[in-house]
C-alpha positions in Angstrom: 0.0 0.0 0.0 1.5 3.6 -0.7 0.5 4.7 2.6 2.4 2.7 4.5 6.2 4.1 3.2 5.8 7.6 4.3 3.7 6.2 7.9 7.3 4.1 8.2 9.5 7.4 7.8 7.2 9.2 10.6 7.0 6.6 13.5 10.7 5.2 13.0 12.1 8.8 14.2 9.6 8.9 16.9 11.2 5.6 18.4 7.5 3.5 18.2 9.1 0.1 16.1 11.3 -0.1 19.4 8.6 0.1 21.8 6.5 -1.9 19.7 9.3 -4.6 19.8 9.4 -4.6 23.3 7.4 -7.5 25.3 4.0 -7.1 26.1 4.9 -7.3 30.0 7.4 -4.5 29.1 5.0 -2.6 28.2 3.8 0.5 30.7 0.1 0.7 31.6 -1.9 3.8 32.4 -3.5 4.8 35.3 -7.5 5.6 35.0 -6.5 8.9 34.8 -4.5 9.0 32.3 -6.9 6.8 30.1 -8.3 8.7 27.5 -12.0 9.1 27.1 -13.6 7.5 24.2 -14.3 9.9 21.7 -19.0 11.2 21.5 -20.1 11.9 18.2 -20.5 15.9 18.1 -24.6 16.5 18.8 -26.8 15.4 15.3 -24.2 13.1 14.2 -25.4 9.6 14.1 -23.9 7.1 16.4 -23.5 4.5 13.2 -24.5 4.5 9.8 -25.0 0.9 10.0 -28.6 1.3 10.2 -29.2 3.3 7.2 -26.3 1.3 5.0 -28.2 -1.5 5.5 -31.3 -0.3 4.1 -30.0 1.8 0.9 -27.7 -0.9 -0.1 -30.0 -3.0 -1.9 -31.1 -0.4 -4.3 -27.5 1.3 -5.3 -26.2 -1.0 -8.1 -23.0 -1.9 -10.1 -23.0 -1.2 -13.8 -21.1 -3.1 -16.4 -20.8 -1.8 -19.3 -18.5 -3.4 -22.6 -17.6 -1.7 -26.1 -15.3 -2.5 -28.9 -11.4 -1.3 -28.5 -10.8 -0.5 -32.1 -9.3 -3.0 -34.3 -6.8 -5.5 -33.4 -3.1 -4.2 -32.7 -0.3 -5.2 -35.6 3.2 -6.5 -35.2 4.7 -5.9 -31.9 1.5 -3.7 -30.4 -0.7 -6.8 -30.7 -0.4 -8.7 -27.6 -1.5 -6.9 -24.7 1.2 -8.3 -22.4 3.8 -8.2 -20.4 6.9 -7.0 -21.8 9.7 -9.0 -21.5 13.9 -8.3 -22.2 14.7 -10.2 -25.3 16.2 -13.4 -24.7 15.1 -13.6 -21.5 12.8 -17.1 -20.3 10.4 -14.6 -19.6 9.9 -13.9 -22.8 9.2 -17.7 -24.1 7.2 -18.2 -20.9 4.8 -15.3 -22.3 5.0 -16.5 -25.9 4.1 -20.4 -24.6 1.4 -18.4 -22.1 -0.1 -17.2 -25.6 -0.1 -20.1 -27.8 -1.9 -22.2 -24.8 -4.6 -20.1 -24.5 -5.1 -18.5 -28.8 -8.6 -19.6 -29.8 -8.6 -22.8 -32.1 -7.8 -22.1 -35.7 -6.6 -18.9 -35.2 -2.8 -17.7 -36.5 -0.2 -15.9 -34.5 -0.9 -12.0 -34.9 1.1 -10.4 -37.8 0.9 -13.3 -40.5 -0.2 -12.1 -43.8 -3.3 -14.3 -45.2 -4.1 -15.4 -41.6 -6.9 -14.8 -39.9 -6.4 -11.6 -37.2 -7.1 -11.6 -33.2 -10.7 -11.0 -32.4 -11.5 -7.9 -31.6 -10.8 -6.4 -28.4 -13.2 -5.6 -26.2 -13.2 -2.6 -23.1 -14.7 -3.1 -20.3 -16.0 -0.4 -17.7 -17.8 0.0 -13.9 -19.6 2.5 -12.8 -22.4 2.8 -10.4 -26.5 3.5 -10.2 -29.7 3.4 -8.5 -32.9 2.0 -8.8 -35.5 4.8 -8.7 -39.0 3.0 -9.6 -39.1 -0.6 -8.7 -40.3 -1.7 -11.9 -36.8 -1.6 -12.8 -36.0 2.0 -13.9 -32.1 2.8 -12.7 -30.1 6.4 -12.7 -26.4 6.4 -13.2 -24.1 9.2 -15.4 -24.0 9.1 -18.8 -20.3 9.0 -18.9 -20.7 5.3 -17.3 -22.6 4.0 -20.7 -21.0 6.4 -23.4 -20.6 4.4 -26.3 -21.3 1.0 -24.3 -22.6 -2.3 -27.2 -23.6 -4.0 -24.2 -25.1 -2.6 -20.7 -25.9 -4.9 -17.8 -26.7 -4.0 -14.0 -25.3 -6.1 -11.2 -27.9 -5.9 -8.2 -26.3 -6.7 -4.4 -27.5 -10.2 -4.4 -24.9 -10.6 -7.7 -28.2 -10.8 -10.1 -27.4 -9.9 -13.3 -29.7 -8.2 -15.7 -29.2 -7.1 -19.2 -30.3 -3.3 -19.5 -31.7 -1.3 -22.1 -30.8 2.9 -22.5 -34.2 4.6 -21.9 -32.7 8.4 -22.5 -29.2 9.7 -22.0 -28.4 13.7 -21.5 -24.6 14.5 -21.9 -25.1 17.9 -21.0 -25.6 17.2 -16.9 -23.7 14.0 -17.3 -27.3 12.1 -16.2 -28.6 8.6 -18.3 -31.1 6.4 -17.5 -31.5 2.8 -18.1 -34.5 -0.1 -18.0 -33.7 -3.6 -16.6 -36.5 -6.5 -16.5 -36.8 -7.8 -13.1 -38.9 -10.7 -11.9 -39.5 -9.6 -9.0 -40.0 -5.8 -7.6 -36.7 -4.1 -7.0 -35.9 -2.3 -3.7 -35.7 1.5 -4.6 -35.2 5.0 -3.6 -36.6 8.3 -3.7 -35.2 11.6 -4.7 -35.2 14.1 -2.1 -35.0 17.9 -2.0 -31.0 19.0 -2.5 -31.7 22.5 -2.0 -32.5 21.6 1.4 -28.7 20.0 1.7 -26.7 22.9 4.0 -23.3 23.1 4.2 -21.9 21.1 6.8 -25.2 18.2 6.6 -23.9 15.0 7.1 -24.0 12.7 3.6 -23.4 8.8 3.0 -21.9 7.9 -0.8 -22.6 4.4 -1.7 -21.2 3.0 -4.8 -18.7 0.2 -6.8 -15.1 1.6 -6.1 -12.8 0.5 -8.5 -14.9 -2.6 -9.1 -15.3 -3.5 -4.9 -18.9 -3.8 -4.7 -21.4 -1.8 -2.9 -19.3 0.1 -0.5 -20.3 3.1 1.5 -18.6 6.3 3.0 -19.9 9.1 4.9 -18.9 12.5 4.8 -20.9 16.5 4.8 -21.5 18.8 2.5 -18.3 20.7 1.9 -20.2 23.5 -0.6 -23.0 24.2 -3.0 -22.8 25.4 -6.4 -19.9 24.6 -7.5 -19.0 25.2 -11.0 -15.7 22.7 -11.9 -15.7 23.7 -16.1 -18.1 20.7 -17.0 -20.8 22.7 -19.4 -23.1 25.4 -19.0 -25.2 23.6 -16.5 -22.3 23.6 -13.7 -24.2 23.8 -10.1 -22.5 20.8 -8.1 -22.9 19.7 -4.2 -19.1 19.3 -2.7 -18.6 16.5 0.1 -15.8 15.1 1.2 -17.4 11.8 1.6 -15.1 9.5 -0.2 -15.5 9.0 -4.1 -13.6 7.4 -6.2 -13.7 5.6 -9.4 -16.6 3.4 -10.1 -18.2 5.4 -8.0 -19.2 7.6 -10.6 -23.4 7.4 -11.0 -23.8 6.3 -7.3 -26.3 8.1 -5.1 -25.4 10.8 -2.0 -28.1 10.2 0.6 -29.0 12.4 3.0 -29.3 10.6 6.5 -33.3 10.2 6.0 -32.3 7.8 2.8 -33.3 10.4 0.1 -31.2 10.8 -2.8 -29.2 14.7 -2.9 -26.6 14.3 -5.9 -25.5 12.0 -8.6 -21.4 11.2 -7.4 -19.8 12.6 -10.8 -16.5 13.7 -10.6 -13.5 14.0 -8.1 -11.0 16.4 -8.0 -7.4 14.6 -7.9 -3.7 14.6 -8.8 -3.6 11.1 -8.1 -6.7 9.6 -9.3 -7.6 8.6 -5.4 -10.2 10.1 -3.7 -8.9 13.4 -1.3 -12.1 14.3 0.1 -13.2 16.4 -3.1 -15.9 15.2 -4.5 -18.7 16.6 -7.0 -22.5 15.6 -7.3 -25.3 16.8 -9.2 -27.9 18.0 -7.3 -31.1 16.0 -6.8 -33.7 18.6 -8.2 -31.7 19.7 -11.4 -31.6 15.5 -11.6 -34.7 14.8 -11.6 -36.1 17.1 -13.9 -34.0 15.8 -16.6 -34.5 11.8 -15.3 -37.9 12.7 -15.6 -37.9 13.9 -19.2 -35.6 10.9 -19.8 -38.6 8.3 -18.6 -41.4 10.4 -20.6 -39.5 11.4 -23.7 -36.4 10.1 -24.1 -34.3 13.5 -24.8 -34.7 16.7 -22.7 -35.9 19.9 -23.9 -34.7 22.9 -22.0 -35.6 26.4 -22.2 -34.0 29.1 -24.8 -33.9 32.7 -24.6 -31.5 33.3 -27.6 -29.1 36.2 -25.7 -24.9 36.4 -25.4 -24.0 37.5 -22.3 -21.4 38.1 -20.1 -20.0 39.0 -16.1 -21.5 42.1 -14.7 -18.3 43.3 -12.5 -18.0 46.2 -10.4 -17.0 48.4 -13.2 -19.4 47.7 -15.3 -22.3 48.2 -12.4 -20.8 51.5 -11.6 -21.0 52.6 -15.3 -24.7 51.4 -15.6 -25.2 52.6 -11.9 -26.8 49.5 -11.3 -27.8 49.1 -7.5 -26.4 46.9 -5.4 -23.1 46.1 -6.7 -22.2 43.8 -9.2 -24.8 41.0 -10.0 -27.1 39.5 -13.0 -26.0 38.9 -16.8 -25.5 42.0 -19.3 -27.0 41.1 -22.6 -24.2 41.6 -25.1 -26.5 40.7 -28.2 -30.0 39.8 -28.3 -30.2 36.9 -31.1 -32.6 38.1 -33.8 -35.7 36.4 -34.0 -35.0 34.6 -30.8 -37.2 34.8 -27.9 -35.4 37.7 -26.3 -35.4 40.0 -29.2 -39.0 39.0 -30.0 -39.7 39.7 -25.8 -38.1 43.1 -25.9 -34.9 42.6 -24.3 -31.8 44.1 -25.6 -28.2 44.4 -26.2 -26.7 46.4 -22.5 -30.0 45.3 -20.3 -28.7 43.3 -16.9 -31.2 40.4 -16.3 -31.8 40.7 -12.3 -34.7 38.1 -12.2 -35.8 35.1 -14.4 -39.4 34.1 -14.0 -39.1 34.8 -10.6 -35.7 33.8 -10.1 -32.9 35.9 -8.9 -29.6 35.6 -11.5 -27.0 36.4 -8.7 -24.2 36.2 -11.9 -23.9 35.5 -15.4 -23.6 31.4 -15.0 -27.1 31.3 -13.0 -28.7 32.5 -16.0 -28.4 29.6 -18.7 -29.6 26.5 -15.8 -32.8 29.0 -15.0 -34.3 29.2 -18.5 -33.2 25.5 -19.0 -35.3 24.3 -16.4 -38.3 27.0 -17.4 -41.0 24.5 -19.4 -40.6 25.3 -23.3 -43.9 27.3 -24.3 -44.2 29.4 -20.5 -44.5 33.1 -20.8 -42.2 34.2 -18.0 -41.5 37.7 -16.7 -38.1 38.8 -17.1 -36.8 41.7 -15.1 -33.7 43.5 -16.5 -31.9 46.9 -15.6 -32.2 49.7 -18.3 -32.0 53.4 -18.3 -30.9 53.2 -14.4 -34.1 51.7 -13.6 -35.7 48.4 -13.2 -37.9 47.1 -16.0 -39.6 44.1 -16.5 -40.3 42.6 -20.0 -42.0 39.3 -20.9 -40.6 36.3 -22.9 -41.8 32.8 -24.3 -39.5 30.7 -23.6 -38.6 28.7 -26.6 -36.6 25.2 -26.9 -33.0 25.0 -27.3 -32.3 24.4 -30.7 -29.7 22.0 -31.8 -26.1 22.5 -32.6 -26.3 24.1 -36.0 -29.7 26.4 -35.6 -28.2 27.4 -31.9 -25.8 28.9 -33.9 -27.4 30.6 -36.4 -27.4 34.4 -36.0 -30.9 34.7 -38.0 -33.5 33.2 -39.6 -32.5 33.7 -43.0 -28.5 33.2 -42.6 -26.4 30.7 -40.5 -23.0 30.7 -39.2 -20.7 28.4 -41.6 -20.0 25.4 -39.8 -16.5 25.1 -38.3 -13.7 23.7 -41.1 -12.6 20.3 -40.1 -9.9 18.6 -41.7 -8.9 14.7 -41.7 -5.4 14.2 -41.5 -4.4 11.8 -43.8 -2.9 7.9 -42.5 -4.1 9.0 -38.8 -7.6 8.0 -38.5 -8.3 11.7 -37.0 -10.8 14.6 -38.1 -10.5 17.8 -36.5 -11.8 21.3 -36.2 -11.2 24.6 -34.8 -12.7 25.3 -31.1 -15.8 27.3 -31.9 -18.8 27.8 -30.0 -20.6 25.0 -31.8 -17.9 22.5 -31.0 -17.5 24.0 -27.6 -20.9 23.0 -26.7 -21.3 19.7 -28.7 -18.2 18.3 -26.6 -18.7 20.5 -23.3 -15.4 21.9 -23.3 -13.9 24.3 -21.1 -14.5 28.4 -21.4 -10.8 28.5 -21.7 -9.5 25.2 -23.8 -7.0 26.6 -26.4 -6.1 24.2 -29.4 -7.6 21.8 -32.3 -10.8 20.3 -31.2 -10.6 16.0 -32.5 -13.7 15.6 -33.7 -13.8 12.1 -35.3 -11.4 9.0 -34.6 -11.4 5.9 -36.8 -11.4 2.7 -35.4 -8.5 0.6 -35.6 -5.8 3.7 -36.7 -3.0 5.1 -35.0 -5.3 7.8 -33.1 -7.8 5.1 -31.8 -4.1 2.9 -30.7 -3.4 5.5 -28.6 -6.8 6.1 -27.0 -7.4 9.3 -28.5 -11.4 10.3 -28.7 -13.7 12.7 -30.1 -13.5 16.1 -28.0 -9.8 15.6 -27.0 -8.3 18.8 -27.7 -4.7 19.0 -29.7 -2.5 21.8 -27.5 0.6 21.2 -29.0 2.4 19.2 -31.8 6.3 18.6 -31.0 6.0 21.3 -28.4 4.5 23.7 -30.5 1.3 25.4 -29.8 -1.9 24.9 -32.6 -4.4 27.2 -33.0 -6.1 26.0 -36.2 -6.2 22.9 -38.1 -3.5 24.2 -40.8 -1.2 24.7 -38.2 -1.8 21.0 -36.8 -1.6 19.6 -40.7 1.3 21.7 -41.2 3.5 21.3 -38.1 3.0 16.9 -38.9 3.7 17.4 -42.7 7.2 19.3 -41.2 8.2 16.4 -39.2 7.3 13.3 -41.8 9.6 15.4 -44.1 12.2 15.1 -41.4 11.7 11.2 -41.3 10.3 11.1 -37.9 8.3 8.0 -37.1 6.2 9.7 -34.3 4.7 13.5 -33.1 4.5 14.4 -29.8 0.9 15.9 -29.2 -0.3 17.5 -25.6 -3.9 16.3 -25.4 -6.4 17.8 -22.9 -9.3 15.8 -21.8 -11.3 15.3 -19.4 -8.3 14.0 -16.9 -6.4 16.6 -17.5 -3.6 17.0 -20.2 -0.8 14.5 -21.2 1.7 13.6 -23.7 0.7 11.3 -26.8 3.0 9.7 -29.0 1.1 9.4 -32.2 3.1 7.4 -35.3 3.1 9.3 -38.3 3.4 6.4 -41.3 1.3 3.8 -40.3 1.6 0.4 -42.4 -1.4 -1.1 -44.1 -3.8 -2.7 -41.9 -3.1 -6.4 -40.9 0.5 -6.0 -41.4 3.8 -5.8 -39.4 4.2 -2.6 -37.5 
């Protein structure tokens, strides 16, 4: 265990392996006095969490999920394996170790005219719950992303094969139908605005493939926003989450579901008492559409906007200090314009809402019903006014970015690059939103990978962003073409790209020339 190293290097100095070597008579005892107390939960804590463990365990669930790995590996990148030194009996015990167990009738990787390794299969966990007995479960939709084959292990080790009812990459949330014979236990959603900072939680989930395993912890902060997509408002707990865990449910201590455990802040990929979880009522409005429709539809006003700081409030002498969402453009023909808003008002209050920033804005009119006339109060003129709107449904991608009617904004110019298996694009609001990257990614947007090339080798995947090629920073697609056409004429075999994703950034080694499929690498 890595703990235990650095633990070593404390209590050595401190002269505790001595006394601990000593015999047990040895040892000195202490008087009553010096006994110390054992430690009372502080007042509201519970004395155990046995009691509620035992009766939400039964509805959190394990999700398995499996998808196809790309084509199988040529040459030397075949065998996923142990490498050992040439020579070495290591290396013949691995090469026996291989022939033993190759399906019957099938030729060593690499031979021309034989038949090829099946393909490789990837295999994920995650977690869920079941929310309606009839078999209806809740877990991320980063758990079953591109998943051929979805099945739900229940804590009795039943395994049921499960179907995608509705799946909403925007808040991360999918839903998913098994067929159970009998009624499933289940659990309710409960009211996360009512989840205070410093309310004790329980996180139950699959870590790292365990099994239903359970962790307590409080709520370390509301509304978080961590740079996942417009819809950012995340409960913080330090209860422990790690992966696999992703999906699971955060109870409150009366057994009612507050978040969706989603993501984890961490250098190490371990759990340091940072954890993120969407909050129960943005959840279940978009479960709920999910179940009754399959998709979501979410409100649309049709306005840019932008911070209000304190120098802008002082130049508007707007009241109160910095707050709301200034309106730099008011889309035409979009529900704003069409409402009377326009470009320079503040929006103070949505439908009854107050927009203490610009970020509170866009999850308001998505959760407003699509059709509702809403009164919209905006600062204009040094005075509050209030307007009305019809709130209209998001478009899609391409009309969302349409600045009228009659004319639309040319799609982004994506580019294959050639031998690579890779499409890419410039970062542009469209492709900004369609992958949910971050306000302030810089780089080549990948847009497509092909299976079984170079790019899908190395695990590269739509909405990775390209940073830098051979320590070079890309700004545009040219620049990426141009900087791998450079080093092919120099005869190097690889390019060094910095991708950003969703862990973070790291270096890829992509090869430039790859040979023909099915032949030595």
């Amino acid at each position: 265990m890595p703990l235990a190293r650095p633990f070593a290097r404390v209590l050595a100095p401190l002269g505790i392996a001595a006394v601990l070597a000593l015999p047990l008579a040895a040892l000195p005892t202490s008087s009553p006095a010096q006994q110390i107390a054992p430690q009372v939960p502080p007042p509201g804590a519970p004395s155990s969490f046995a009691p509620l463990a035992q009766r939400l365990l039964p509805a959190v669930v394990n999700i398995q999920t499996t998808q196809a790995a790309g084509q199988p590996r040529a040459g030397r990148d075949a065998p996923d394996v142990p490498q050992a030194p040439p020579g070495s009996p290591f290396e013949e015990f691995f090469r026996d170790f291989l022939e033993r167990n190759r399906p019957p009738g099938q030729a060593q990787p690499g031979q021309p005219g034989r038949p090829q390794p099946p393909q490789r299969r990837a295999q994920s966990l995650g977690s869920g719950f079941v929310i309606d007995p009839s078999g209806i479960v809740v877990t991320n939709n980063h758990v079953i992303e591109g998943a051929d084959e979805i099945n739900v292990v229940l804590q009795d080790n039943t395994t049921l094969r499960a179907t995608l009812v509705g799946a909403d990459p925007r808040t991360d949330i999918a839903v998913l139908r098994v067929t159970p014979e009998r009624p499933l236990p289940s659990v309710p959603f409960g009211d996360s605005d009512t989840a205070m900072v410093g309310d004790w939680v329980v996180a139950i989930g699959n870590p790292f493939g365990l099994g239903g395993s359970v962790t307590a912890g409080i709520v370390s902060a509301r509304g978080r926003d961590i740079r996942q997509g417009l819809y950012d408002d995340f409960i913080q707990t330090d209860a422990a989450i790690n992966r696999g865990n992703s999906g699971g449910p955060l109870f409150n201590l009366a057994g009612e579901v507050v978040g969706i455990n989603t993501a984890i802040y961490s250098p190490t990929g371990g759990s340091i008492g940072i954890g993120f979880s969407i909050p129960s009522n943005l959840a279940r409005n978009i479960v709920g559409q999910l179940q009754r429709d399959g998709r979501v539809r979410r409100g649309w006003l049709g306005v840019n906007i932008q911070q209000v700081t304190d120098e802008i409030a002082a130049s508007l002498d707007l009241r109160g200090g910095a707050r709301g969402a200034l309106v730099a453009r008011a889309q035409e023909g979009g529900p704003a314009a069409q409402g009377g808003i326009q470009a320079g008002d503040v929006i103070l209050r949505f439908n009854g809402q107050e927009v203490r920033e610009m970020r509170n804005l866009p999850r308001i009119v998505a959760d407003t019903q699509v059709g509702n006339q809403v009164p919209v109060v905006v600062w204009r003129e040094g005075r509050e006014q209030t307007v009305t709107i019809t709130v209209a449904e998001l478009p899609s991608d391409q009309q969302q970015a349409a600045v009228s009617p009659q004319q639309q904004a040319p799609r982004p110019q994506q580019m294959e690059l050639s031998g690579l298996g890779l499409r890419i694009a410039p970062i542009s609001p469209e492709t900004r939103e369609r992958f949910s990257l971050r306000p302030d990614s810089r780089g080549v947007v990948i847009t497509e990978v092909a299976p079984g090339s170079p790019a899908a080798e190395r695990e590269l995947r739509p909405g990775d962003v390209i940073v830098e090629v051979q320590q070079e920073r890309v700004n545009s697609p040219q620049e990426v073409q141009e900087r791998l056409e450079r080093l092919r004429r120099q005869g190097r075999a690889n390019a060094l790209l910095l991708i950003e994703g969703p862990q973070g950034q790291r270096w890829v080694p992509l090869r430039l020339n790859a040979p023909p499929r099915g032949q030595p690498g």
